[in-house]
N, C-alpha and C positions, 0 to 999 in steps of 0.2 A: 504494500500500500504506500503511494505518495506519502511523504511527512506535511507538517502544515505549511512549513517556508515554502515548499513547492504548488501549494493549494492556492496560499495567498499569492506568491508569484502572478501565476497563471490567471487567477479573477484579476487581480491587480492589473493586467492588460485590455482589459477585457474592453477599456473605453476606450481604447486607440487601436483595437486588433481587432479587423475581421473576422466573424466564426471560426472561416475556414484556417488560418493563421492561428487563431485559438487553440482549434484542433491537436494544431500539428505542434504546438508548444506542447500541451499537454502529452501529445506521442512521446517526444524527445523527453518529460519529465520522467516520463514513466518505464523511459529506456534508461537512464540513468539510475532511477531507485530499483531495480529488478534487473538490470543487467544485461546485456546484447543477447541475440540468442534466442531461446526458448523464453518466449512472455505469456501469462497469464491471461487470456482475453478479458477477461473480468478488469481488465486494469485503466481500459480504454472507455472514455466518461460516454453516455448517451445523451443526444438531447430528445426531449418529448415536445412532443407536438399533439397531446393523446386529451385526454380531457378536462385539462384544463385549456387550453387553447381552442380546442375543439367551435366554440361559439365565437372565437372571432377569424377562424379562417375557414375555408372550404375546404376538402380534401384533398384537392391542388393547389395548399397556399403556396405563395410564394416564395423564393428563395429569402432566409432569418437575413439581415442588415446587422452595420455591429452597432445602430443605435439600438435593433431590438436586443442585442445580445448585451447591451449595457444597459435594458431595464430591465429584462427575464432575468437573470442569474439561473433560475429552475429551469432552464434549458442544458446546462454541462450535469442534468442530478438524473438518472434513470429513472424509468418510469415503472410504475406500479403495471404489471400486465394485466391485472385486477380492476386497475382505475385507467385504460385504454378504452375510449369509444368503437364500438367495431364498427368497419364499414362494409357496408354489402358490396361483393366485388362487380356486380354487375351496373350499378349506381356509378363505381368510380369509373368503368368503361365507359359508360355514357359520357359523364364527365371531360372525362379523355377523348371523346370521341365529337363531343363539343367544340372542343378548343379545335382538333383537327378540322372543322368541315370544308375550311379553302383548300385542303393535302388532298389529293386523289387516295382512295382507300387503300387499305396496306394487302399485302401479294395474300395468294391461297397458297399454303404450305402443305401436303400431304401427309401423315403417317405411313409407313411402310410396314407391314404385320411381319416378322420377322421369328414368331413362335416357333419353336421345333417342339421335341417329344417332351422338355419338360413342365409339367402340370404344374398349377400353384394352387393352395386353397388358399390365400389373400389379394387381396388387390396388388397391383402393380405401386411401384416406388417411380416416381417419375420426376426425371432430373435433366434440369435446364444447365446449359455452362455454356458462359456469353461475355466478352470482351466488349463493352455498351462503349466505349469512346469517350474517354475524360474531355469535358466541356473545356474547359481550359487548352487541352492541347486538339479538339477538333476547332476550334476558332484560331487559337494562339500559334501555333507550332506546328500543325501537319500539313498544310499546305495543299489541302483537296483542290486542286488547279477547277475541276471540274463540277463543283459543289457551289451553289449558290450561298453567297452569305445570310441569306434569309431561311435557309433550309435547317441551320445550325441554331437557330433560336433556341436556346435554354426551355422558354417557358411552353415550347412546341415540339420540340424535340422530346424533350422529358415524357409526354406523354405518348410520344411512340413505342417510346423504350416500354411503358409499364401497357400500352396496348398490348405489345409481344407477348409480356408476362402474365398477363390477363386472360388472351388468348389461350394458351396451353396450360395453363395452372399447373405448374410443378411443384410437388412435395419440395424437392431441392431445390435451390439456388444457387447456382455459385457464379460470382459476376468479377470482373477486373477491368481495371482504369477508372473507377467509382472515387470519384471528385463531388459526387451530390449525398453523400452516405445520410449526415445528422440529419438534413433540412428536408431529404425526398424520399429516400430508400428506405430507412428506418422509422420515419414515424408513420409513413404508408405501411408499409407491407409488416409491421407489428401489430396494426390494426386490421389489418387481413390476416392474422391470426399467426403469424410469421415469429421466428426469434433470429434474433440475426448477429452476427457477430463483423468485426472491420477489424481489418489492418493494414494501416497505409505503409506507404514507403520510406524508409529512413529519409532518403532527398527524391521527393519527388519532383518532375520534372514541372508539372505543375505551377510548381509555388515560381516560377520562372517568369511566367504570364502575368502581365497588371489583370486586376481585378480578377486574380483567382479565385475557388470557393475553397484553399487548401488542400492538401495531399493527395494522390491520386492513390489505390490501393487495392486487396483484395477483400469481395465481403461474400461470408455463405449464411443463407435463410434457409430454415426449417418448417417446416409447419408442426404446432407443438401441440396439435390434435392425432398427431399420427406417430411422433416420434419423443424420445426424453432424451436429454442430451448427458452422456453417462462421462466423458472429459472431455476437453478444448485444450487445442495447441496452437498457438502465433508462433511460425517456426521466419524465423529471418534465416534466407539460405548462405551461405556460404561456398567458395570457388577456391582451391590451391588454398586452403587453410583463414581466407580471407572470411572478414561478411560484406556479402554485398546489397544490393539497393534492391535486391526482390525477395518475396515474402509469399507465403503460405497459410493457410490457417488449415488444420485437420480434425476432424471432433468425431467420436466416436457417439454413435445413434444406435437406440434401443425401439425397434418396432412395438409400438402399443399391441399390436392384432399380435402378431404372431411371438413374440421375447424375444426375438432374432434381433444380433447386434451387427452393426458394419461402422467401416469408417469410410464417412466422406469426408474428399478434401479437393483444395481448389487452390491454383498455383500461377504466376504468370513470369516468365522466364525473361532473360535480357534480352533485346531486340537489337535487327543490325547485322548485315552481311560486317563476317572478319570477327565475332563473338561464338562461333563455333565451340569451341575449346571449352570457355567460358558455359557457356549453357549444359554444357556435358557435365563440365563439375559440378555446378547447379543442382542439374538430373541428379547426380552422383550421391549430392544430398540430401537431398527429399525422396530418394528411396530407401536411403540408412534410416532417416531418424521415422518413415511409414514402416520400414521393417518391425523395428520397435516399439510403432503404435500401436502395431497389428499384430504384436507376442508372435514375431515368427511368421505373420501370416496365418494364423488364427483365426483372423476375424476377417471375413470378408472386405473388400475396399473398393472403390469407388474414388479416381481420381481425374478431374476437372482444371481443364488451364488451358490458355495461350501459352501454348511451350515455343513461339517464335522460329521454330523449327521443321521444316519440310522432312517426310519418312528418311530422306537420303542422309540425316544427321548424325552425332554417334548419340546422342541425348534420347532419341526417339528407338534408335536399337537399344539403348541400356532397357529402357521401358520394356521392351517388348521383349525382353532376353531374361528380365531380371526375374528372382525366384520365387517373385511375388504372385508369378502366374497370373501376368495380365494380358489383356487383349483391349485392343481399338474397337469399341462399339460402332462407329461408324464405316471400319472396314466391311462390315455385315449387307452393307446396303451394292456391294461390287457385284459384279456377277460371279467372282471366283470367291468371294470374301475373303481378299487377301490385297484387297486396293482399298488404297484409300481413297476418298475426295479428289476431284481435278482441284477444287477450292474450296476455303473457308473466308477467305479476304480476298479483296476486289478493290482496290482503288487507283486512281490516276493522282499523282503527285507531280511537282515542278520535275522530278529525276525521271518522271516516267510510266508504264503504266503497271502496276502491280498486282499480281494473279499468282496466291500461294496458297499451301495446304498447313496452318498453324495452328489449330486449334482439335483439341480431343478430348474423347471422354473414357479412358481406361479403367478397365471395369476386373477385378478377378472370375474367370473364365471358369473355375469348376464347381463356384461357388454360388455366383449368378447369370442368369439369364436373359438376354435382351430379346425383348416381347416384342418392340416395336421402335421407329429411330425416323424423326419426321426428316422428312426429303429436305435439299436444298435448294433454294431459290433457281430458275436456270437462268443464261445467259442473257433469252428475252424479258425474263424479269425486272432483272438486273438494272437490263438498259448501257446506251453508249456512254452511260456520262460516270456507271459507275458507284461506288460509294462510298460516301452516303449519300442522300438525298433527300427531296421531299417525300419519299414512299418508305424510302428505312433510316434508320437516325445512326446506322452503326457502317464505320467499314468491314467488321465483323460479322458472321452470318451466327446466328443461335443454331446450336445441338441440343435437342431435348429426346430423353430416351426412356423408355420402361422398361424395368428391370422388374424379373421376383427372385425369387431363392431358390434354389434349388433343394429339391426335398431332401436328397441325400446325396450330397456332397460329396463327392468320393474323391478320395486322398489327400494331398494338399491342395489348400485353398490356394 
């Protein structure tokens, strides 16, 4: 736990510092009292937006200002999940779909039924993993040559992202580049019944940009009608001994229906032709310290990221070598199930036009099962210009897949 000089520090800015800036003060406190490394997510302040506020915003309020954050102080104090207003998801779609009516409507995306011989007697676990595009760095720093500046509006944009999420309703979530966590993600989707955990970046690129909202990071939701969260890990990964600027979080989940435990977790890797090497160690990382989340592999797992990395990497063979017996969920959709995606990103930048395979959802292969794994945008979707756009707010495409258990497991998970 912070000490109070650290507490008082951090309010003590609160009248000259943006939320977002706030945030990231209090990250850094909190890396300092607890140490590099393995963090506690408990450590990481929430702000509420649940019901006390509930009457003076809508459920698309908009993005907290630091004069609100210099008269709320009860926004850095978690919220009682007890005393959250629920909101009916279908209300906040409309909502959402409000603000959109100048956007031409968002694409048809398919499921692909992907069942073999194993039977389940519970529902399906269904897990979304999505790179949404830190607002900061889609305006400030990426340079979508081909993206209208109007396209990127925050107060428009944001609700395409949670249209997606709305859309497919996943049990899981796990999302990276998340620059809107306290003010959009968190006190939405808690109120949708959600529990969610963030961990931004030691330096995020983020906070580079004027009028940032603060660090950009990784954050996983849960829906805590279906799951109990049995531990949490903030893993900061490490490369050649180093720690570097990417992060992890991994939590082990206890199914209500069935007792069945798993770990998910959600990861996003260093980006950038000539980081090869780098992202390998990375990988290298984050399959030590999942080894040992998972006693050996024990426990079933479920790993979600931007690994920045095409099949052809050694980061994406450690993965698929490693003895954790994983497999690519979305190789299943190839005709050999042994290909991956032509893409998962699609954008035109000043450098060029960019068309790669970065993003997965690695699943332990004798443990669980994938039922089903929604199709990808095609080409004519897409469009010439690319993404993002007015039709999708990410250069990132979403993976959402249903997964059950396998009744009996045989040998190593």
């Amino acid at each position: 736990m912070a000490s109070r000089w650290q507490h008082r520090i951090a309010v003590s800015m609160m009248a000259s510092c943006d939320v977002g800036r706030l945030q990231f003060v209090y990250a850094l406190l909190f890396e300092v009292s607890l140490g590099p490394g393995l963090v506690s997510s408990s450590s990481f302040p929430v702000c509420s937006m649940g019901h006390g506020t509930s009457r003076l915003y809508s459920a698309l309020a908009k993005t907290l200002n630091s004069s609100t954050a210099s008269q709320h102080p009860e926004y850095l104090v978690s919220p009682d999940p007890e005393h959250l207003e629920p909101i009916d998801p279908k209300e906040l779609l409309e909502e959402c779909r409000a603000v959109l009516h100048t956007r031409p409507p968002r694409f048809q995306r398919d499921f692909v039924d992907l069942r073999t011989d194993h039977p389940s007697s519970h529902p399906p676990i269904r897990v979304m993993q999505w790179n949404i595009l830190a607002q900061a760095l889609g305006e400030g720093k990426d340079n979508f040559v081909q993206c209208p500046v109007e396209a990127l509006k925050w107060e428009e944009r944001k609700c395409l992202i949670l249209e997606e999420i709305l859309a497919y309703q996943p049990d899981i979530l796990c999302l990276q580049e998340v620059d809107h966590y306290f003010d959009t993600f968190q006190p939405l989707l808690s109120r949708l019944g959600y529990q969610g955990t963030f961990f931004p970046k030691p330096w995020s690129p983020c906070l580079d940009v004027e009028h940032n909202n603060g660090p950009d990071g990784c954050a996983l939701f849960f829906l805590q009608n279906r799951f109990k969260l049995v531990n949490s890990a903030n893993i900061r990964l490490t490369a050649m001994t180093l720690k570097t600027n990417q992060v992890a979080i991994a939590q082990t989940l206890e199914c209500k229906e069935s007792s069945r435990q798993f770990c998910i977790a959600v990861t996003h890797l260093k980006a950038r032709t000539g980081w090869e090497r780098f992202r390998s160690a990375q990988g290298c990382d984050l399959l030590q310290n999942l080894q040992n989340i998972t006693q050996g592999a024990k426990i079933p797992l479920i790993v979600c990221g931007d690994f920045n990395a095409e099949p052809t990497e050694e980061v994406y063979k450690h993965f698929a070598s490693s003895s954790l017996n994983l497999n690519s969920a979305y190789k299943l959709l190839s005709a050999d199930g042994q290909s991956e995606p032509p893409y998962t990103t699609w954008k035109i930048r000043t450098s060029g036009e960019c068309r790669h395979t970065l993003d997965y959802i690695w699943y332990s292969k004798h443990a669980l099962s994938v039922r089903s794994a929604l199709d990808l945008l095609t080409e004519e979707q897409i469009g010439p210009n690319r993404l993002p756009s007015f039709n999708y707010p990410s250069d990132h495409l979403s993976l959402v897949c249903d997964f059950s258990f396998n009744e009996e497991p045989d040998g190593l998970l």
